[in-house]
N, C-alpha and C positions, 0 to 999 in steps of 0.2 A: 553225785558229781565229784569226781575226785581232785585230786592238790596236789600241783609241785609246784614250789612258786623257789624261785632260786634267790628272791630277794631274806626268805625266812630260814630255808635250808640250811642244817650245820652240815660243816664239810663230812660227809661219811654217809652222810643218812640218803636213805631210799625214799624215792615218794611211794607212798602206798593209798591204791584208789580204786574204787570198781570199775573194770573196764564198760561193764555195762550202762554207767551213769549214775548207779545208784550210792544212795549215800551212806557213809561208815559208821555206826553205830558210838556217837560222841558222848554217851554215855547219858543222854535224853530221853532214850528210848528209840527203837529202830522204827526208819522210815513205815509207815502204815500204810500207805501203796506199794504195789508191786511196778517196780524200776521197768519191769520191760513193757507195761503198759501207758508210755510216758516218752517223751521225747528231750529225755535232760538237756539243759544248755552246760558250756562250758565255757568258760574267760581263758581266756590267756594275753599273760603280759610277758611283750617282749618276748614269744613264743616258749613262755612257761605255766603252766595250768594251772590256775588257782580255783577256790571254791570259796562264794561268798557267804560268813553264815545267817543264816536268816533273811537269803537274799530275795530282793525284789528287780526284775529286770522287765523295761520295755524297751523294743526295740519296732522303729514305725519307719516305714518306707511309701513316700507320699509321691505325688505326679509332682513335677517342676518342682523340686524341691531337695535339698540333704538328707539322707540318711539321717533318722536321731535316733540314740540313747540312752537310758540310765542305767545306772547301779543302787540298787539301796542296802543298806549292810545295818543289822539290828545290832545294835551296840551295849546293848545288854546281853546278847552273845556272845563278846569278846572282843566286840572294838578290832575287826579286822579277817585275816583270812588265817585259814586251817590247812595245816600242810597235811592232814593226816597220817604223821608218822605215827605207827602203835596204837591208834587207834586214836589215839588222845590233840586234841590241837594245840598248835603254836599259834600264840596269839602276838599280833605285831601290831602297834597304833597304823593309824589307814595313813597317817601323811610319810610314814617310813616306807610303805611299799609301793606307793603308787604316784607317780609327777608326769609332769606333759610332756615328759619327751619319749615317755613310751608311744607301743605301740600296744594300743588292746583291742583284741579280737573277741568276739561272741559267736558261737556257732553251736552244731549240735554235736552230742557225746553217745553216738551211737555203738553197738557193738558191732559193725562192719563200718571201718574209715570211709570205705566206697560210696555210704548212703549218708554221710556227713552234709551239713550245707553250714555256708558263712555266712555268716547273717549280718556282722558289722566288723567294722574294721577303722577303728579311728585314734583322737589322743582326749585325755580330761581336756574339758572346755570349763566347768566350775567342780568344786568341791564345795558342800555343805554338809552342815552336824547340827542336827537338834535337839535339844532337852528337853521338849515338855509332856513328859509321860513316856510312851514309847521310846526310848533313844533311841535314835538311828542317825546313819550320814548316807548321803546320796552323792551320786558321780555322774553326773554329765558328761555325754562323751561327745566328741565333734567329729565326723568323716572327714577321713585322710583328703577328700576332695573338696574340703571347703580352704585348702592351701589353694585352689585355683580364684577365688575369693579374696583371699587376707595377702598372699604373698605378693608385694612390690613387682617384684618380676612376671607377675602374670597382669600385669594393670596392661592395657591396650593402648599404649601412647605413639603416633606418630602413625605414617603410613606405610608400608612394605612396599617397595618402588625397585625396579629396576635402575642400577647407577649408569654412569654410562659407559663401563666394560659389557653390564649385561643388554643394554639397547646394542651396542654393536653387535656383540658375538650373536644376539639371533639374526642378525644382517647377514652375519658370515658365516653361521652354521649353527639353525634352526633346531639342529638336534645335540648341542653340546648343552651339557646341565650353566642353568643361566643365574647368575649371583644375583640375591635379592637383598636388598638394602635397607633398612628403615629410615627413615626421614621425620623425626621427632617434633619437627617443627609445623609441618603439617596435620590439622585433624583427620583421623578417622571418620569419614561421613561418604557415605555411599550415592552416587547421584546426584552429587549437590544441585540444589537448585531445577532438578528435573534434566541437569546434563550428566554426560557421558562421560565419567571419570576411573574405566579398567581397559586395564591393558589387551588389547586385542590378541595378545600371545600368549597360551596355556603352557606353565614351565609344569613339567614333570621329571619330579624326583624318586628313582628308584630303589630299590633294598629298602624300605624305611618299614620300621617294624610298628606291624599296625593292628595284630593280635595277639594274641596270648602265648607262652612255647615259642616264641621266635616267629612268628609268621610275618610275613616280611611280603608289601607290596607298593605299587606305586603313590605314588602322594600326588596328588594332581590339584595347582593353585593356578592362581589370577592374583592378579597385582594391582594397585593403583596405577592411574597412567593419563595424563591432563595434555598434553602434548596435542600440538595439532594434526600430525601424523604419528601414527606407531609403524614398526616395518612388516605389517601384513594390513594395515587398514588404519583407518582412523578409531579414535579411542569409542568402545563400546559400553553399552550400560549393563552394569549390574545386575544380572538375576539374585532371585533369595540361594539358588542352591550354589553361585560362584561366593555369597555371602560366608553362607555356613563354611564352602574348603577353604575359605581365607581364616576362618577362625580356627580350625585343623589343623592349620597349618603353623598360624601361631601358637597354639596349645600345643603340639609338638616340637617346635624353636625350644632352642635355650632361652625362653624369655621373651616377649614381646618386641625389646629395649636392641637386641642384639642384630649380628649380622648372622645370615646361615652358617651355622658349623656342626650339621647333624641333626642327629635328634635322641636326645639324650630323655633319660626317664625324668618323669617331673619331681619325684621323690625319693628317687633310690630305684634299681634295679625291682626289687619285691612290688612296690609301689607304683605303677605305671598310669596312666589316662589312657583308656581306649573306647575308640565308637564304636558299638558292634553293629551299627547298619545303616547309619545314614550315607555315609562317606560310600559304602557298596550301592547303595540307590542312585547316588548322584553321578556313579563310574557307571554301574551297569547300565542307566538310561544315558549316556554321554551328553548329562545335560548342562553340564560346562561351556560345550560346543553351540549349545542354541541360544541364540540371540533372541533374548527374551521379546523383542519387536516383530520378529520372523513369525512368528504363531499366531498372530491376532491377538481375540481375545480368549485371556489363558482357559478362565472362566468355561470354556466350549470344549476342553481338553478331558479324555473321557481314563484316562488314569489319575488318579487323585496327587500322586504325589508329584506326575510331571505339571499339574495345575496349579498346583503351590506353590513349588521350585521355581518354575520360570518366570511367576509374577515380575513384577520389577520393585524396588523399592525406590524410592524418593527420600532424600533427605533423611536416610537413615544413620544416626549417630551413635557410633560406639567409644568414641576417642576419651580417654579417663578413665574408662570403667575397668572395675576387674574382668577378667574372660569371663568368670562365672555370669554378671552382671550383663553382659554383652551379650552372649550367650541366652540368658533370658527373655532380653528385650528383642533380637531376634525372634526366636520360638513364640514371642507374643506375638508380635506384628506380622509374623508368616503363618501363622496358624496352626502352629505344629510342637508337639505334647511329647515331654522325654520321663524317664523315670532311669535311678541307678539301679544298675543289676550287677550278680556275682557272676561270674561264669570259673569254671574250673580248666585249670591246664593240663589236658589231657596227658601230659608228659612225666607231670612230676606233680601233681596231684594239689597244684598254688593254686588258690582262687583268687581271681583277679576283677576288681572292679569297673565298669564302662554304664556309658548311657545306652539307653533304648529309645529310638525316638519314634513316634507314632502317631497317626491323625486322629481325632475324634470320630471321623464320620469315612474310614479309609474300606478298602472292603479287608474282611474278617481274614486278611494273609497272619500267619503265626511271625512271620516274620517284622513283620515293616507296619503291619494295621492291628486293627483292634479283633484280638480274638472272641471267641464269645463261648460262653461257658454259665454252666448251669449251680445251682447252692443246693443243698438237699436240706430240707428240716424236719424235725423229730417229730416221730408218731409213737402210737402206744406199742406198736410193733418195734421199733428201733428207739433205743435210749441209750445214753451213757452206761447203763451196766452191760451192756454188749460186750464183747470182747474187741480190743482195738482192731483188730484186721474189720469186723463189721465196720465199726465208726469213720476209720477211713476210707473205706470202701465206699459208702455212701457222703461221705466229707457230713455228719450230721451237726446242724444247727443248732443250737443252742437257744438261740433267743435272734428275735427279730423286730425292729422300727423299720418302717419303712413308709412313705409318701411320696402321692400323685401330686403335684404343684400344678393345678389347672391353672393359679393366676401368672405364671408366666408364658401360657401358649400365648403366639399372636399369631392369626391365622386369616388376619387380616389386615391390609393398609393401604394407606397416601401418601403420597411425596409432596409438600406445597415445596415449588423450586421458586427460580428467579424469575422477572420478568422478562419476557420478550425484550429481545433489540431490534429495533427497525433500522434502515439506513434510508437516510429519507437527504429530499434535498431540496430547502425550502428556504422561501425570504424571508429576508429580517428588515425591520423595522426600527425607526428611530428610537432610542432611548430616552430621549429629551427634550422637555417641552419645547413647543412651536417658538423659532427665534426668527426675531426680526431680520437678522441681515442674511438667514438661508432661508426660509420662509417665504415664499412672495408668490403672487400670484402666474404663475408662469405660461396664462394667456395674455396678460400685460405685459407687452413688450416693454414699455416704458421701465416698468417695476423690474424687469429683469435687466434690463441695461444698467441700472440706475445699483443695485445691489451687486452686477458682476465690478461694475466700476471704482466699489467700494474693498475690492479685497484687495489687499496687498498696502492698505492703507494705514498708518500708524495705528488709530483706534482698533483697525482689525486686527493688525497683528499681536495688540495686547491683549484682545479677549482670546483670539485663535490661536497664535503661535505658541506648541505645547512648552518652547524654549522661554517665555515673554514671564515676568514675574506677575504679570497683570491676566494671566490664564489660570483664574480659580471661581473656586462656585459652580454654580450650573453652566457656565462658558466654557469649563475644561471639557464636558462631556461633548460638547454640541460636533455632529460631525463622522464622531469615536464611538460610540455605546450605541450599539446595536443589538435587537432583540427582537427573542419570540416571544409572546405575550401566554406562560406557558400559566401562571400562575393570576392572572386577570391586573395584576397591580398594575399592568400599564393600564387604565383606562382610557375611554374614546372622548370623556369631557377631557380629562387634563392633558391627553398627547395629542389625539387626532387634531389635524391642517386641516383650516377651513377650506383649502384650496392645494391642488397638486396632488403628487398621487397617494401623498402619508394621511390621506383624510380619517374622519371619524370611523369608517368603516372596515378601515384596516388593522384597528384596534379589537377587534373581536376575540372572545376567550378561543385560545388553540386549543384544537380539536384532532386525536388520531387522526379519524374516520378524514380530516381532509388533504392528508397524505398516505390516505391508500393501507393504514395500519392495520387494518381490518377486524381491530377489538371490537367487541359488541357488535358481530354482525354487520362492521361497517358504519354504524350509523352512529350519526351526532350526538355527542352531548352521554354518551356513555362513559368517556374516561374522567377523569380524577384533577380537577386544577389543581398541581402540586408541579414545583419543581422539575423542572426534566432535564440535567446537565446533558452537554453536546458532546458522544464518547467517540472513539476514533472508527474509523470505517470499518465494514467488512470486506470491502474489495481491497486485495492488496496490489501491491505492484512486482514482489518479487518476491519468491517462497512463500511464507505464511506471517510473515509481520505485517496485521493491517497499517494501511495510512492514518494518519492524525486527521482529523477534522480540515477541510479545505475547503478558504474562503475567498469566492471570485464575484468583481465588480462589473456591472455592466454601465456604459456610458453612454446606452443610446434607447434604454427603458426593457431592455431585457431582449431584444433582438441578439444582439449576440452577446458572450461572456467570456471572460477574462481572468485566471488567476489573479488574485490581488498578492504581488508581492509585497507588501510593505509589513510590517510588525507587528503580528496580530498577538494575542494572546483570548485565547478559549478560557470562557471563566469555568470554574468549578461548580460553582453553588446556582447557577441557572442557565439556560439556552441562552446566550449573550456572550459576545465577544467584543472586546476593547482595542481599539488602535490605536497604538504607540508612538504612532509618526510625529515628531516636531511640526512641520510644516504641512500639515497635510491636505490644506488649501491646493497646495505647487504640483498634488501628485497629478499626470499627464496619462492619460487614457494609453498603455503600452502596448493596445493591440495596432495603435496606428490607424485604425477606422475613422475614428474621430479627432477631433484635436482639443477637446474638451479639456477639462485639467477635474478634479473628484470635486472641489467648490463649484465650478461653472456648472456641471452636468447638474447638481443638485438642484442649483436653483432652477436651471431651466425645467425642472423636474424629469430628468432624464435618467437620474443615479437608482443602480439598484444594489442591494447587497443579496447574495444568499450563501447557504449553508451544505457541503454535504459530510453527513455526520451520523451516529446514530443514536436514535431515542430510546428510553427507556418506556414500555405499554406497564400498564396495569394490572393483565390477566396475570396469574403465577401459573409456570407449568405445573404442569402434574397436576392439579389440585382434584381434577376432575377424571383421571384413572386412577381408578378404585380398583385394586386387583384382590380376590378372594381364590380360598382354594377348598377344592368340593372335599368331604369327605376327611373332616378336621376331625379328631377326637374330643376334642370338645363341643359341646350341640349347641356353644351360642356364639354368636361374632364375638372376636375379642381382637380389638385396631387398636392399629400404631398409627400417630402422625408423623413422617420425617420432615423435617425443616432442613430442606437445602439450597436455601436461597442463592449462596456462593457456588456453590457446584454445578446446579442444575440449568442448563441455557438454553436458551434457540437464537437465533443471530444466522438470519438469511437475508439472501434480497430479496427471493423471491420464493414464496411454498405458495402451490394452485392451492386453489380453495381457503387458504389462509389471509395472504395478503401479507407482504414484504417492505411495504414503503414504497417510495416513491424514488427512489435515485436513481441521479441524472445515468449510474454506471449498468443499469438493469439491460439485460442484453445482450452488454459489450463486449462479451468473453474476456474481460480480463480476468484473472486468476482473483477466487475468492478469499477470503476466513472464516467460511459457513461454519456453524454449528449446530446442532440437532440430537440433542437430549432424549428424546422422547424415546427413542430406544433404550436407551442406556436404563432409561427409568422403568423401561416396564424390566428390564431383566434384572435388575437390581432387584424389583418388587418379587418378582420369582424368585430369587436368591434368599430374599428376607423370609419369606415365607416356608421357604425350603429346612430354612434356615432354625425358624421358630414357631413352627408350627406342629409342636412338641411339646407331650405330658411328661418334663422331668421328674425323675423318683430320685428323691435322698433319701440316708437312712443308712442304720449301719446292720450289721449280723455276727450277731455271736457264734465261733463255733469253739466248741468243749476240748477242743486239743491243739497245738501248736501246730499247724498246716504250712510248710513253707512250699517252694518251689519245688513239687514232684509229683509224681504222680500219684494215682490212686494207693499204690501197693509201697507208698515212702521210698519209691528211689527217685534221685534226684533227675529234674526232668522239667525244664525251664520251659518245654512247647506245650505243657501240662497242666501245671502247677500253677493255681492261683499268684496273678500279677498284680502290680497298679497298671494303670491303663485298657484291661481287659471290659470287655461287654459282660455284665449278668441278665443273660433274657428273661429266666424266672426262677422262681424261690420252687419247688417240689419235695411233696410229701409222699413218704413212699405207701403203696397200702397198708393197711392195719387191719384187726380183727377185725374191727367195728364198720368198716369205712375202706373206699378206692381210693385211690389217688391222686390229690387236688394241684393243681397246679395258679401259682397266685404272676400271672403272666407281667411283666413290666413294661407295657405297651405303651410307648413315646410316639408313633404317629401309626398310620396307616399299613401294614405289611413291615411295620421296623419293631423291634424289643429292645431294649437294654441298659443299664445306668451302669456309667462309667466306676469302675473301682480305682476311688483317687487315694486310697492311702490302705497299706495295711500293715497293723500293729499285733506284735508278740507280744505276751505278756504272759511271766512264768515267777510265781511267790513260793520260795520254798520256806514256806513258815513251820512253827515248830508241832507235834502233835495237840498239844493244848489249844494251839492258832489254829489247829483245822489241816495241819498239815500242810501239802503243797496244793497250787493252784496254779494251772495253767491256763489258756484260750489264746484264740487267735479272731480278732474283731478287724472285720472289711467293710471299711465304711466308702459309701458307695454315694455320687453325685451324677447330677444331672451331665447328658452327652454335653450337652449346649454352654454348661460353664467352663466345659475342659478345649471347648471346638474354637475358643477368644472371635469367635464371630465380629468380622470387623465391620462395622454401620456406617465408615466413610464413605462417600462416592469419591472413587477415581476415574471420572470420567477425562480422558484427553481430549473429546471432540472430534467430529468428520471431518474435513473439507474435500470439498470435490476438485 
């Protein structure tokens, strides 16, 4: 590997270096491999080639994740690098030639530039020197793209909004390039709250250069936009792929912070960000354009990536974070797996940096999904003393770990959801024990004359009036506190009237089954004395916001009924409602039927209260679809419980064969707030299963020589050449004397093969002959589809209504 490092160079002198990669005879003794069986690395700083001595380099390239590398430099070799002038080295301390503000590159030092690849491109992130035994110092280096990361100007503050030059001008001409603004003061959060916060008008910006060599195409964004109209519609929601060209679009800005003025390189002209294929996914399918509500459910959508993209997100927050940061937490929450790659500028021979992004489970497109590709490992017939063109040729193995993970198949499951809501509409009952002066026998005329005669009388009005400083104790209730008897603590000795119609028998523990709830088959004494708060209706009155719980009096024993206008408050903590009214002796029958007043109907035992509201039942959905899938690799059940009590609902009036409740509104065609789970949950269960019903293989594989990006025959060849992100269907051993050729299959379900390659690491020691000389491999450590697939276990269920 040869040396010209311009930081050690005296003015006059030549670098002198093999071109072929191999190394100058530094008076140690000559390299004991042969150079051209070997794929040298070469450094360059600041685009001048240095040669580490005694060096040690890893360089790993992981899914969702930086580029890393090291340098390590034996320091008993000379504490630094060799220009090889004369044969002899220049030897310089490591802190003289090397600081962060270079730029150092690592690639390969072949004898045709054409078959070259870059392999990192970054600045020192640490320097370290050790002494204890071996000397040596190591160099960590950081990717030119963790500046999207660390740099202030890439942090996502504020929101990208149209000002109000650019709300006009699409008024006044639709197709003039529309100025977009940041607005700092506002969070970045997509959907807040499950509403509709992008601008219904896609600005597209043209010439904006968006590959390598200048290639120059449209930039296509969406904006923030809260407004009650925008001027082609009201504001729209969010899809994940309008997500990702908002982040594009900031990652090419001058900065997050700034106003549009171009789109300048984020590091320098050499130095660029580029997508090489999501931003052509999101244009090619013009899924900008689809209103992510327009499709149903995305879930049904039979291309993987427009199923992804047009999700919706909810309450997605990027506001604060670096792009990078954003960026990831995106690709987590949508499902979707990127890796950095080099690509070469067909013009002028720059290699240039971008992501690749790709789905776990996408089909095998070389482009945009997971390719799939085969490992070869060594037989008695092919070994490393082969001549390289064999070794690449069959890419041979080295060494191999590899595991089946049966205990994360589940290939089986339950959902226990929420309970049932009924909307039921039922009477309530006094709160408070039996009181003399409302209490009376209301076949006694006398007793009832004799007690209406008594209201409005000083004594009354200091136990009744809720205004009276003498309405306290059990007297403040009397009248007000009304209840279902959900939990038994009303009893029939301490409330039930020996006379009227609140008698002992009205006191009974409440029962579903006698509002038509239809748990247990209907029948008595099946559900749970516990608590049952009064929740707001299913019937609505207009759009989809149910009504609140509504309580009407009747003043003639339940013949007819009456809104109660008067100040109710619905308790929280049980079926029971409290009235608020001062005087509520005075309140007057408002239907006009009667002329009764809410005291007089009582006594005469004519008052009725009821409820329509709805209850919470006992059964949990789901509990009892059990959904399995035939034909599992693994030969024994292995279940999952899902616990989605908040998620999962039914909330009808009425399901035939179920039973709805009992409300007064069954029938009525007024517009519902239905909801019905039970779909949602069997396709969830499908989903899950599909999902994880999978023999992941981890493990990594040795192979005996430096394998980058290319083909079989080393030229460089990115549709080719081992990836991260790529499928391995199976490990294969070629025939041998002894033996055919076995194939060890990586079988994750039923008719699928393959464990995702999440990271792959070069690693090249060119130690001294005494150390064994040099040592190269390339190890592809390879994970389950299903950790890289971030399979999301929420339900997002929105609900029906009809």
């Amino acid at each position: 590997m040869g040396l010209v490092g311009a930081d050690i160079l005296s003015v006059g002198q030549s670098p002198s270096f093999e071109p072929s990669g191999g190394i100058a005879d530094t008076g140690e003794g000559a390299n004991p491999r042969n150079p051209v069986e070997r794929d040298p690395l070469v450094v360059t700083i600041d685009g001048q080639i240095v040669r580490w001595l005694g060096a040690d380099i890893s360089i790993v390239h992981r899914v969702n994740d930086f580029p890393q590398a090291t340098l390590g430099v034996a320091i008993a070799r000379g504490f630094g690098v060799d220009n090889g002038a004369d044969g002899h080295p220049a030897i310089a301390p490591l802190h003289e030639i090397i600081n962060d503000g270079q730029v150092i590159e690592i690639g390969t030092g072949r004898d045709d530039l054409a078959l070259d690849v870059n392999l990192f491109r970054g600045h020192v992130a640490r320097r370290s020197h050790r002494n204890d035994g071996p000397d040596s110092a190591s160099i960590t280096l950081e990717h030119i793209g963790t500046d999207l990361h660390y740099l202030p100007r890439f942090t996502v503050v504020g929101q990208v909004r149209p000002n109000g030059d650019g709300y006009n001008a699409v008024i006044s001409d639709p197709a003039a390039p529309i100025p977009l603004m940041v607005a700092k003061t506002l969070p970045a959060i997509f959907n807040l709250n499950n509403r509709p916060n992008c601008w219904s008008h896609q600005v597209d910006y043209p010439d904006v250069e968006l590959g390598p060599g200048g290639v120059t195409g449209t930039m296509p964004v969406r904006a923030f936009f809260d407004g009650q109209r925008a001027p082609d519609g009201e504001a729209v929601y969010w899809s994940w792929a309008r997500v990702f060209a908002y982040l594009f679009y900031v990652a090419r800005r001058n900065g997050a912070g700034a106003g549009q003025e171009g789109f300048p390189g984020h590091w320098g002209d050499s130095e660029r960000f580029f997508d090489w294929n999501l931003l052509d996914i999101i244009k090619d399918r013009e899924l900008l354009q689809i209103e992510p509500e327009s499709v149903g459910n995305p879930a049904s959508l039979q291309d993987p990536w427009t199923r992804v993209l047009l999700e919706r997100p909810v309450n997605h927050v990027i506001d604060g974070l670096s792009w990078w940061d954003a960026l990831k937490a995106t690709c987590l929450r949508a499902g979707i797996n990127f890796a950095w790659e080099p690509r070469q500028d067909s013009a002028n021979g720059y290699w240039h940096w971008g992501l690749r992004f790709f789905l776990a489970d996408a089909d095998p497109v070389a482009r945009d999904g997971n390719r799939r590709v085969q490992i070869r490992f060594p037989s008695d017939a092919l070994n490393t003393q082969q001549p390289l063109a064999n070794i690449r040729r069959f890419a041979d193995a080295s060494s191999l770990q590899i595991a089946a993970d049966y205990s994360k198949v589940r290939n089986s499951g339950q959902v226990v959801g929420g309970p049932n809501h009924y909307e039921v509409t039922v009477e309530l009952v006094p709160g408070w024990p039996a009181n003399g002066d409302w209490d009376v026998d209301p076949g006694s005329q006398s007793a009832v004359d004799a007690a209406i005669a008594n209201i409005g009388s000083a004594g009354w009005s200091n136990k009744y009036d809720g205004s009276q400083p003498g309405n306290v104790g059990a007297d403040r209730l009397v009248g007000r506190y009304w209840v279902l008897n959900t939990q038994g603590q009303f009893s029939a000795a301490q409330y039930g009237r020996l006379f009227g119609p609140f008698t002992a028998a009205r006191y009974g523990l409440f029962d579903l089954a006698d509002v038509g709830a239809g748990e247990g088959q209907g029948r008595r004494g099946k559900g749970f004395p516990r608590p049952r708060p009064f929740g707001p209706q299913v019937t609505t009155l207009q759009g989809t916001k149910r009504n609140e719980p509504e309580v009407e009096v009747s003043f003639n024993g339940g013949s007819s009924w009456v809104r109660a206008n008067l100040s109710i408050t619905v308790l929280r903590v049980d079926a029971a409602i409290a009235i608020r009214e001062a005087k509520l002796g005075d309140f007057v029958d408002p239907s006009g039927n009667t002329s009764e007043t809410f005291a007089t109907a009582y006594i005469r035992g004519l008052l009725r209260v009821r409820i329509t509201a709805t209850l919470q039942g006992d059964v949990a959905i789901g509990v009892d679809r059990f959904v399995s899938t035939a034909g599992s690799l693994s030969q024994r059940a292995r279940h999952r419980l899902y616990l989605k009590r908040d998620a999962v609902v039914l909330r009808r009036e009425d399901r035939d064969g179920f039973g709805g409740g009992n409300s007064k509104y069954q029938g009525s065609g007024f517009p519902s707030a239905e909801r019905d789970d039970f779909t949602q949950v069997d396709h969830f269960m499908v989903s899950e299963i599909n999902g994880n019903d999978r023999v992941p293989h981890v493990g990594s594989i040795e192979l005996p020589e430096i394998v980058f990006y290319e083909d079989r025959n080393g030229n460089p060849d990115f549709a080719t050449g081992y990836r991260p992100g790529d499928l391995v269907d199976a490990i294969v051993a070629e025939p041998t004397a002894t033996g055919g050729e076995w194939v060890l299959p990586l079988d994750t379900r039923p008719g699928e093969r393959g464990a995702v390659i999440a990271a792959l690491e070069w690693r090249y020691s060119e130690g001294t002959p005494e150390r064994g000389g040099m040592a190269y491999n390339t190890r592809i450590q390879l994970e389950a589809q299903s950790s890289l697939a971030q399979f999301r276990q929420g339900l997002t269920f929105q609900g029906g209504s009809r």
